[in-house]
Every structure is written in C-alpha cells, then in structure tokens.
C-alpha positions as CSV (number, residue, x, y, z in Angstrom):
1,X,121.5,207.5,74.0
2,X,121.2,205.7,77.4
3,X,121.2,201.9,77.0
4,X,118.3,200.4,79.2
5,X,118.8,196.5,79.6
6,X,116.3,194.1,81.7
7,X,117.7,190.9,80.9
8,X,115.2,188.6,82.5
9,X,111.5,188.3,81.3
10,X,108.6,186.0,80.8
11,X,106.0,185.5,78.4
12,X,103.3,183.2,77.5
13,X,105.9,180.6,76.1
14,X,106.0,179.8,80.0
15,X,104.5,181.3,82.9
16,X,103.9,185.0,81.7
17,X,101.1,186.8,81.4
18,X,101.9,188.4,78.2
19,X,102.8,186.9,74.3
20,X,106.3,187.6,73.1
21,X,105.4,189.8,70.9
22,X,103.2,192.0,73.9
23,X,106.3,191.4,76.3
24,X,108.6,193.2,73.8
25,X,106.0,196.3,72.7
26,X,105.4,196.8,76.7
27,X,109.2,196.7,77.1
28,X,109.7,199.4,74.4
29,X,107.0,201.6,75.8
30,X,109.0,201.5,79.5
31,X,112.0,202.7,77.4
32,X,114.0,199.5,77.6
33,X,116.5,199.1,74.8
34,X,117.8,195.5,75.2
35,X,115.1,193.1,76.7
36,X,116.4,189.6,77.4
37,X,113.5,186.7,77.1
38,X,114.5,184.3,79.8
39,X,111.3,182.0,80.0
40,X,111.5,178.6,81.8
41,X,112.8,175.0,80.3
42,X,111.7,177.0,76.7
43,X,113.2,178.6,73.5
44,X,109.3,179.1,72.1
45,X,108.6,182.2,72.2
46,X,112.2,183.6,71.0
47,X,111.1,183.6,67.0
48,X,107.9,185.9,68.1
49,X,110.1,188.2,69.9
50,X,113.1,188.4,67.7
51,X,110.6,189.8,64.7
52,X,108.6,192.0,67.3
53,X,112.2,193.7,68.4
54,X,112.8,194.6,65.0
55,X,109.6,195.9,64.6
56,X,109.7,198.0,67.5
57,X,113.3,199.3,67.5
58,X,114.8,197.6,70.5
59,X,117.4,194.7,70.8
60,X,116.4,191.2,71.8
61,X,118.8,189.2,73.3
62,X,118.0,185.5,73.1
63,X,117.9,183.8,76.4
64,X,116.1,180.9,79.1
65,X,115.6,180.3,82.3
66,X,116.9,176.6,83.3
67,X,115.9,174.5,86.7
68,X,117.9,173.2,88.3
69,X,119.1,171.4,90.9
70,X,122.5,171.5,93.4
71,X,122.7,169.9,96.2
72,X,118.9,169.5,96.7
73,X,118.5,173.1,96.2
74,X,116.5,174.0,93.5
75,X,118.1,177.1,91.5
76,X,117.2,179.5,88.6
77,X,120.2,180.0,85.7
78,X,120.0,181.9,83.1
79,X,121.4,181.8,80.1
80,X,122.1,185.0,77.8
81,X,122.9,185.6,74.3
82,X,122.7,181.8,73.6
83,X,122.6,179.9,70.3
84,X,118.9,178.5,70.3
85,X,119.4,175.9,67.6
86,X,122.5,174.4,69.2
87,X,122.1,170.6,69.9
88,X,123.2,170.0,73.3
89,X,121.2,172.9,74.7
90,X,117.9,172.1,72.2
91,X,118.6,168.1,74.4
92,X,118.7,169.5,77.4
93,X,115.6,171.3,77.3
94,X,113.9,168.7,75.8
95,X,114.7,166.6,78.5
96,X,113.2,169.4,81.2
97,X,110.6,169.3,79.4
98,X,109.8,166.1,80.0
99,X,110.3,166.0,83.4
100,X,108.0,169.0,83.6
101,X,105.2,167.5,81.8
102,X,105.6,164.1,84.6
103,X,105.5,166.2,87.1
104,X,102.5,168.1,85.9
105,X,100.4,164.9,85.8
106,X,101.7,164.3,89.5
107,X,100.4,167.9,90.4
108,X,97.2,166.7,88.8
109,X,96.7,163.4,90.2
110,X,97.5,165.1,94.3
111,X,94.6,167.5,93.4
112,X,92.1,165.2,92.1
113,X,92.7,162.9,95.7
114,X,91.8,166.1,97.4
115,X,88.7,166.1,95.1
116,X,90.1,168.7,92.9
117,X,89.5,167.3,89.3
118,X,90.4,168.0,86.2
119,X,93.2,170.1,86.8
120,X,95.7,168.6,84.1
121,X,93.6,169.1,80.9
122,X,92.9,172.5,82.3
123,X,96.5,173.6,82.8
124,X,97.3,172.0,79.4
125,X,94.9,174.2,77.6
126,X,96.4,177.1,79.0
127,X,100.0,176.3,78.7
128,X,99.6,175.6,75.2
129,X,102.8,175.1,72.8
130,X,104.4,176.3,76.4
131,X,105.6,175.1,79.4
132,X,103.5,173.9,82.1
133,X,105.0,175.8,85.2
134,X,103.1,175.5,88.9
135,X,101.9,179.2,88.3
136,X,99.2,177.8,85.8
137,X,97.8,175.3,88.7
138,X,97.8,178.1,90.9
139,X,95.3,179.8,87.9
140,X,93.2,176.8,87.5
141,X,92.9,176.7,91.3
142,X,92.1,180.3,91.3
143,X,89.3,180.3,88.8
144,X,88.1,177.0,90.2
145,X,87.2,179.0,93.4
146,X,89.3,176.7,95.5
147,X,91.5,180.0,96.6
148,X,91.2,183.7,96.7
149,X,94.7,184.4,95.2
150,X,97.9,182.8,93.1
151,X,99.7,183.2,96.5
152,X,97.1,181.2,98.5
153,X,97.1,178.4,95.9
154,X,100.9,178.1,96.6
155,X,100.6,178.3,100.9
156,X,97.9,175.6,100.6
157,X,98.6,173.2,97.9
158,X,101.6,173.8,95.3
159,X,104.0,174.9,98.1
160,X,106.5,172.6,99.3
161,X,105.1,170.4,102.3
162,X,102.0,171.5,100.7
163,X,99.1,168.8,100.1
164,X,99.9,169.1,95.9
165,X,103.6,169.5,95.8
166,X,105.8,167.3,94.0
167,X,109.8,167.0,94.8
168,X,111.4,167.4,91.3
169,X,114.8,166.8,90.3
170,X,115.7,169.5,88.1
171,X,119.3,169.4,86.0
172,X,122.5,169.8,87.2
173,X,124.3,172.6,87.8
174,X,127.2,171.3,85.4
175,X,124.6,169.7,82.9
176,X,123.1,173.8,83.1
177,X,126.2,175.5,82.8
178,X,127.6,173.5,80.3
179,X,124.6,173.7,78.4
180,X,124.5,177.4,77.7
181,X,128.0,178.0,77.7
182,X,128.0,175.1,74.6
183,X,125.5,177.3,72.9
184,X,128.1,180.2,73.1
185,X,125.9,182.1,75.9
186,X,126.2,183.6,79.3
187,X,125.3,181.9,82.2
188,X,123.8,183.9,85.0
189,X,123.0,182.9,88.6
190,X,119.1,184.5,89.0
191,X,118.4,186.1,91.7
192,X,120.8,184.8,94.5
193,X,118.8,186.1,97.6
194,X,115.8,184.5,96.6
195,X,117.2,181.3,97.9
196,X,117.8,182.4,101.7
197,X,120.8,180.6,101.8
198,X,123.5,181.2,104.5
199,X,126.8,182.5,103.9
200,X,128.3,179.2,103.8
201,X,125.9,177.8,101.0
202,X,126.4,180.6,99.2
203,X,129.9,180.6,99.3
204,X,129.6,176.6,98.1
205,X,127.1,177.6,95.3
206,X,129.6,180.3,93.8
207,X,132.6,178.2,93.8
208,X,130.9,175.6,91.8
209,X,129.2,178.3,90.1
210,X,132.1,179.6,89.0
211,X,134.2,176.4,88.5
212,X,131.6,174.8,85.9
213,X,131.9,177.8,84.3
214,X,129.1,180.5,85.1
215,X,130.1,184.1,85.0
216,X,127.5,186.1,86.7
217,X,125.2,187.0,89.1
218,X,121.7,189.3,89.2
219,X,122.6,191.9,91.5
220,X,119.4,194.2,90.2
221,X,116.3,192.4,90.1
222,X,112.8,193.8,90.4
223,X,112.6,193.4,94.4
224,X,116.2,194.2,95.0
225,X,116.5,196.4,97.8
226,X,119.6,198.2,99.0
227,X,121.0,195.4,101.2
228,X,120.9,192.8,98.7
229,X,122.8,194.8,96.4
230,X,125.4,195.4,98.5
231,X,125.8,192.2,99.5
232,X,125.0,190.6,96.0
233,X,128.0,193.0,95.1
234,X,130.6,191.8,97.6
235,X,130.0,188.3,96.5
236,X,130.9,189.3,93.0
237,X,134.1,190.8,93.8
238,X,135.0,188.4,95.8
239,X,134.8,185.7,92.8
240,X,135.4,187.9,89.7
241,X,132.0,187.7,88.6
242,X,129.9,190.1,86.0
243,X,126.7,191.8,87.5
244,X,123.4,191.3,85.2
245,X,120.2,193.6,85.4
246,X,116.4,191.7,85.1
247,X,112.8,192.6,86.9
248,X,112.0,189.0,86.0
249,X,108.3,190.5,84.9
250,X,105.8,188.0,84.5
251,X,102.4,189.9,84.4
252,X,101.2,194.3,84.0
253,X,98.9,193.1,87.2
254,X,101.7,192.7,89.7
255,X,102.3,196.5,90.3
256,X,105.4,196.3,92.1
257,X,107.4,194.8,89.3
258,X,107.9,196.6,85.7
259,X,109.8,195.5,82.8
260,X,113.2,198.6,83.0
261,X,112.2,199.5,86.3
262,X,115.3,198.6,87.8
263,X,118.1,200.4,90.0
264,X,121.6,200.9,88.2
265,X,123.7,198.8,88.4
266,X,126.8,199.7,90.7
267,X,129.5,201.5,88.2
268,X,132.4,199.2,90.3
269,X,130.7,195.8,89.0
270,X,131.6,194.8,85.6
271,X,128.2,194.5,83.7
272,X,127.4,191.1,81.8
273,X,126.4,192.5,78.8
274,X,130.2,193.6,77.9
275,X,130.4,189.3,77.5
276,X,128.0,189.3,74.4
C-alpha cells in the first residue's frame, strides 16, 4: 500500500472550516493515510482527531502551527510528531495565546471606530474553546454585510496598512524551534514562498533555521507550482534539509485546495516523515 501523507491541516480548533473529527473522515475519504493536524497557537483539537484516526483507519500525526516572528517577518513553523503534554511547549502556547486574544480585542476596538460594532463577542462565539485567528473577523465582516468576500475583508480592513490591522509580535524563531524540538517533534518551515522574500532573506532565514535547530522545509503545498518546487528543492540541498508534504486545507469551499491533493514529493529530497 501507497502511503499518502498531508502533513499540514486545520480544523475548527483554529481557523478551519471543519471539526477534527470531520477533518480526519474527509482526509480518509481523499485516500490520505497519515494526516498531520497543524492548527495555529493550539493543541485542541488533537484528542478529537487522534480517536477519529483510529476510528477511520488512518494515522494521525500530532502537530501545530506556531507564529512567529524573525526579524519583523512574520513566519509559519510547524511542528510534527510533537509531545502535546510537554511543559515548555504547553507554556509557550499558552503564552500565544494570550497575545492572540490582546490582539483580538485590538481588532475589535479598530472596527468599532470605523462604526463596526460588536465584532469581538461575535468572533468569540465562533472561535469557541479555539483560537481566535483574523479569518474569523473576516467571517463576522462577511455576514455583517460590510464585504462581499473573506478576501475583501482582508484588502480593506484586516490586511496590513489596512484600517483594522494590528502589528503583532509573534515568538521567536529560537523560542519556536526550541519549543517543538523540546517536545521531541519536527520543526518545519511552512510554506517558504508564501513569504516573497529575496534570495538573500531567505538565505538568512535558513541559516538560522537550521542553526536553532529546524530540519525542514514544505516543498509540496496545496498551491505549489512547478517553480516553487524547484527552487524550494535547491534550497534544501543546499542546507541538508528534509522536504515535508501539506495542502494546508482549511475549508471543502475553497476548490482549489484538497486535503492529499498534493504533487510527489521529489524522490532526490529526503522526506520528513523518515524523522518520526
């Protein structure tokens, strides 16, 4: 049998459309075998997922997506096959998720002085036991009527320079890496061309990537295209990095991204799963 991983997902427990439990049904029904749950600042919804896997047959590979920032660039690391009741990592996420919450009431406060109340109790609600991430003002802004679309909620308010945006100071890139290697995991760069940095910065990320101790890089994402995978390739030869595989799903409504609908990845990159 063919292994199918897509180590990078979201559910409810942050800023996806669908419960753990949903997340890892659909991912069995699109034939993926080892489905990583990566949601942001949150270990939630990894309990609900972990029974669902067993029920449905696949593996489920404990994981989070952790902001942060380096060098006033705000970057996505992920960390695979951790230890979710480790203390250093279970501290550290506390402490984003404080930060997040503060800056939610921020978000809040900017809409209300544009005469858009009401926004924080509403985005509460929704987030539940899970984490308050932009995405949910740009729903409440959506069925509020103040936009047409998610996207247009970002271009006119949540975006940066945008009338609601708030400048956040994430973690550190050390803080992050030593947080998930701590907990025994994997810590992956997410999707590195996302970030439209220059050669140069990107050759500063990886060295202090690497250096604090990450090990790999998303070369197959759910928008890669053949470019990006070349170069995302070069650069992990060049620093003796593993490749990881994730669509980074969020929500069945987005069409052009599917949980296992992902290119292979390149049989000359070492894949990051061979680490757990």
């Amino acid at each position: 049998m063919i292994e199918r991983y897509d180590l990078h997902s979201h559910s409810t427990a942050s800023d996806g459309a669908l419960s753990p439990s949903e997340l890892v049904v659909r991912a069995q029904q699109q034939g993926v075998t080892a489905l990583a749950l990566t949601d942001h600042d949150t270990i939630q919804g990894l309990d609900e997922a972990k029974q669902a896997a067993a029920l449905n047959g696949i593996q489920l590979i404990n994981g989070i997506e952790i902001s942060t920032t380096w060098e006033n660039h705000c970057l996505h690391i992920v960390g695979l096959n951790i230890n979710p009741e480790h203390v250093s990592l279970k501290t550290g996420i506390a402490h984003l998720q404080a930060i997040r919450s503060e800056r939610a009431q921020k978000i809040a406060f900017k809409l209300e002085k544009k005469r858009i109340p009401g926004a924080y109790e509403a985005v509460t609600l929704a987030a539940g036991k899970g984490m308050i991430t932009r995405s949910h003002f740009a729903d409440f802004l959506l069925q509020q009527n103040h936009v047409s679309t998610q996207q247009e909620a970002f271009d006119r308010y949540l975006g940066q320079g945008k009338p609601a945006y708030v400048s956040t100071t994430w973690a550190s890139l050390n803080d992050t890496l030593n947080w998930i290697t701590a907990a025994g995991g994997v810590a992956v760069l997410a999707h590195p061309m996302r970030y439209k940095l220059s050669a140069n910065w990107m050759n500063r990320l990886l060295s202090a990537f690497k250096e604090s101790g990450g090990q790999g890089i998303e070369v197959i994402t759910g928008r890669s295209s053949p470019e990006e995978i070349t170069l995302t390739s070069q650069y992990i030869k060049r620093y003796g990095l593993y490749g990881s595989v994730g669509s980074d799903f969020h929500s069945p409504a987005n069409q052009w991204v599917e949980l296992g609908r992902l290119k292979p990845l390149p049989e000359i990159i070492k894949p990051v799963w061979a680490l757990f």
